[in-house]
Structures are given as C-alpha cells and as structure tokens.
C-alpha positions, 0 to 999 in steps of 0.5 A, a space after each residue: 886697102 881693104 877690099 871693096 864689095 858690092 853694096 846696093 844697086 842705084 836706079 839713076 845717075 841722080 841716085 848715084 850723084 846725091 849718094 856720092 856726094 854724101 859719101 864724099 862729104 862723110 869720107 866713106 870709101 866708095 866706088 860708083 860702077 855704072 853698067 854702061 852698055 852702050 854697045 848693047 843697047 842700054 839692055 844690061 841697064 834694064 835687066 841689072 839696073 843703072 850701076 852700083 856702089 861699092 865699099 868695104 863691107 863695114 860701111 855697108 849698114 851706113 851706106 844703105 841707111 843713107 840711100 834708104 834716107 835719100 830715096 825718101 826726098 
C-alpha cells in the first residue's frame, strides 16, 4: 500500500461528498479527514478548514483538476 499524503483542503461536507463521490467512481484511492472538533467549538474548522482529502502522491494532479472542475458548478 503506497503511503497517503495530504492532497488539498475542502471547504464543506458538500465539497468533500461531490469529490468522493467522483474518486470512488474513477477508483482513485482516498481518504476524507474532516477536522471535526466539536469539543472545541468548531475552532479548528475555522482556522485549517473543513477537513482534507488524502491519496498517494501520483493522484494529486487528477485529484486537484477534479476539485478545481467541481468548485466551478
């Protein structure tokens, strides 16, 4: 298993359910980290955004152009 890096941050859980969505379709490996803090507030949310998408490194070009083609809609 190759190792996963951070790829880009997404704004929302829409953001983060269109992008998954996709990756699954084209089965790209991913992972969705949100940064849930509920303890704190929703602070961290507000200062690192919603959460991230993670995937090994020679899907980060794919990745991005699909998230830059599904904040366009």
């Amino acid at each position: 298993m190759e190792p996963y890096e951070k790829i880009l941050v997404l704004n929302n859980d829409y953001e983060a359910s269109l992008l998954e969505e996709v990756l699954n379709d084209r089965k790209i490996p991913h992972g969705i980290v949100t940064s849930d803090d509920s303890a704190l507030g929703g602070i961290m949310g507000m200062e690192i955004g919603w959460g991230y998408v993670e995937a090994p490194r020679k899907y980060k070009a794919e990745i991005t152009r699909l998230y830059k083609e599904i904040a366009k809609k």
